[in-house]
N, C-alpha and C positions, 0 to 999 in steps of 0.2 A: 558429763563432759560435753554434751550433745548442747547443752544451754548453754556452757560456759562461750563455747565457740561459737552461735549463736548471736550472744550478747556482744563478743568481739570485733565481727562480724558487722555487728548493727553501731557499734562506735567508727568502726573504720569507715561505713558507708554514710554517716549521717553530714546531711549537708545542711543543716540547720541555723547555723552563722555565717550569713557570707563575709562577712568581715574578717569573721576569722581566716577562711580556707583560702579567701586571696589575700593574705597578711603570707598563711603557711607555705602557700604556691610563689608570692612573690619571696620568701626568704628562699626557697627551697631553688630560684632561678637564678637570684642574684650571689650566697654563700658569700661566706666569710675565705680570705684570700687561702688562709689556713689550709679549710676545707673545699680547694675547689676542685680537686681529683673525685670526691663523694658524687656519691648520687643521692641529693637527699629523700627523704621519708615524703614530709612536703604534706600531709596530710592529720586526720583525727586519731590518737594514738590511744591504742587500746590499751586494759591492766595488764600487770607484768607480774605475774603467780598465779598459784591455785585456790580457785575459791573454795577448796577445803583448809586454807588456811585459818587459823587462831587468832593472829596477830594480824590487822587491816591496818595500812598504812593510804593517809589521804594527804595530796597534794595540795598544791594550787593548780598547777598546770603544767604543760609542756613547755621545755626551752627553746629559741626558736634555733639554736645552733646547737642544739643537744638532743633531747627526745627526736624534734622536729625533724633532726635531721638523721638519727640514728634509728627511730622506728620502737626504740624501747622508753618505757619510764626512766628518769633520771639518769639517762646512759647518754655518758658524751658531754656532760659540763659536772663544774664545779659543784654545785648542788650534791649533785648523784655521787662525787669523789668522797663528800662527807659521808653522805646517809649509806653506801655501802658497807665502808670502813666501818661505820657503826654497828651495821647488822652485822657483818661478817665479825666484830668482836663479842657482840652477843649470841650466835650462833641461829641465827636468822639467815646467811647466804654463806655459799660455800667459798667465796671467795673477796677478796676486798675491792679487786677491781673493775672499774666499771668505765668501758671504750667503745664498745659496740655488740650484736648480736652477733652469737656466735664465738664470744671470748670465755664461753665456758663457763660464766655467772650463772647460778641458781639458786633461787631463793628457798629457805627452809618453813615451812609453818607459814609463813609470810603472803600477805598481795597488798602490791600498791597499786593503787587507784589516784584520781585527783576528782577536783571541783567540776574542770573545764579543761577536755583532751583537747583542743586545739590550742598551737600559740597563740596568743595573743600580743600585741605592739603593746611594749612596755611592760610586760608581763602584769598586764592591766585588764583582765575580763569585763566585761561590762554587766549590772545585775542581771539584764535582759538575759546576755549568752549565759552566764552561771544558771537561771534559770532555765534557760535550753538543756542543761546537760544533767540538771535535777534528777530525770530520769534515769540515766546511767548509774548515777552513783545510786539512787534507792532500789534499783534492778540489783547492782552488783551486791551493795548490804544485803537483801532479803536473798539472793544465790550462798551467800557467806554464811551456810547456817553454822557450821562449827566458830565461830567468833567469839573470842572473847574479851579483846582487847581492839579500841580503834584509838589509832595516835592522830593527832590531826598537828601538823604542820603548818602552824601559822593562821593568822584568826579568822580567814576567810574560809580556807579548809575545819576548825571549830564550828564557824555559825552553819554552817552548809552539814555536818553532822549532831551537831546539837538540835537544827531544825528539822532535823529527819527521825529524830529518838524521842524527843519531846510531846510529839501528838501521839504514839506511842505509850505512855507511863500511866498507869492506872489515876496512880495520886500529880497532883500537877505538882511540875519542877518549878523554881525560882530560877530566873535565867542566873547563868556562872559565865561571866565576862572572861574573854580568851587573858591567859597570861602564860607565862610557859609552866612546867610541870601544876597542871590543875587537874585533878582526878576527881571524876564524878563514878560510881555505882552507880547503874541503871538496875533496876526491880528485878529485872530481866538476868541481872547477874552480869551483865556485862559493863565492862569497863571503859567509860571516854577519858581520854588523856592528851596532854598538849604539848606541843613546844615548838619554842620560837625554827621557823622553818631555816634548814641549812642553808640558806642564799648568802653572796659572798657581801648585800647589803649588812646581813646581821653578823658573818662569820670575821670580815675582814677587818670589822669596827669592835669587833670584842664582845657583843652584846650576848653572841653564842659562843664559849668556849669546848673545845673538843671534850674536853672532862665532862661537860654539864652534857653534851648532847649523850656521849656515851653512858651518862647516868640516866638518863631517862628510856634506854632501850632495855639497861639493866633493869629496870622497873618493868619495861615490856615481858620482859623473859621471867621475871619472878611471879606476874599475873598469869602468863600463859600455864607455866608449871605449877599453879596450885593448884 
């Protein structure tokens, strides 16, 4: 526990991209009309579970009117509306929905993580800052020992886990190019798995339908229980 909070700790305090945290800081001044009662978050947002979790869930990043402003993973926009409802029907979180901290959401088995905790303009990291935050996400995998499934959400969230398992593997891998449901066995027993990330790019245009994301969690839950 003492690590976990720790590692938390050291994602909230890291100033590492100025780009990003005056991108976070000016979203967090100016807010969406909606939200202009909030006090946003405005900062680098830490994972949201236990890293005794099974099941690793990896992002891309914070929303800058969602996470950014809510303080939690995928809490506060559309994204998070999907990917909740998802776990909460495969019985990953105890509830479906997702508004803010303190609405009672808790994740079962589960932690998600991303690439790059700060928002980014345009929800667009740049290599340099995804490289900044390398560390995070290989801290938080190697804390995750009981793991045994990581889903990656979209291909950037993929390459950013596949290039952390890959120097890893006794016999050398063939890279597996991001598609949605792609399932790789690592030596290790653990399982890498994809799909297309719930943003309302891919949900509103059909290219993710509710059916197909819900079938891909059903596959989380059949890995975790074997």
């Amino acid at each position: 526990m003492k690590r976990a909070n720790t590692l938390e700790q050291s994602i909230i305090d890291c100033t590492g991209c100025s780009r990003l945290l005056a991108h976070c800081k000016k979203v967090a001044l100016e807010k969406k009309k909606k939200y202009s009662e909030w006090t946003y978050w405005g900062r680098p947002v830490p994972n949201f579970g236990s890293l005794d979790a099974q099941l690793i869930v990896v992002g891309l990043a914070p929303a800058a009117h969602g996470a950014n402003r809510t303080g939690r993973m995928f809490t506060g926009d559309m994204s998070g509306v999907w990917l909740f409802r998802a776990l909460h029907r495969a019985g990953f979180a105890n509830q479906a929905r997702s508004e803010e901290k303190g609405d009672g959401l808790e994740l079962n088995n589960c932690l998600i993580t991303v690439v790059c905790h700060c928002a980014p303009p345009d929800n667009k990291p740049t290599p340099k800052e995804i490289h900044t935050c390398e560390a995070f996400l290989k801290q938080t995998l190697e804390l995750a020992r009981r793991k045994k499934v990581i889903l990656a959400l979209g291909q950037i969230a993929w390459d950013a886990i596949w290039k952390e398992f890959v120097t890893q593997e006794k016999s050398p891998l063939k890279k597996i190019h991001f598609s949605h449901m792609q399932e790789v066995r690592l030596e290790s027993g653990i399982v890498l798995l994809s799909s297309f990330h719930p943003s309302q790019q891919n949900t509103f245009t059909g290219r993710l339908s509710e059916q197909a994301f819900d079938e891909v969690f059903k596959r989380c839950r059949s890995l975790v229980d074997t």
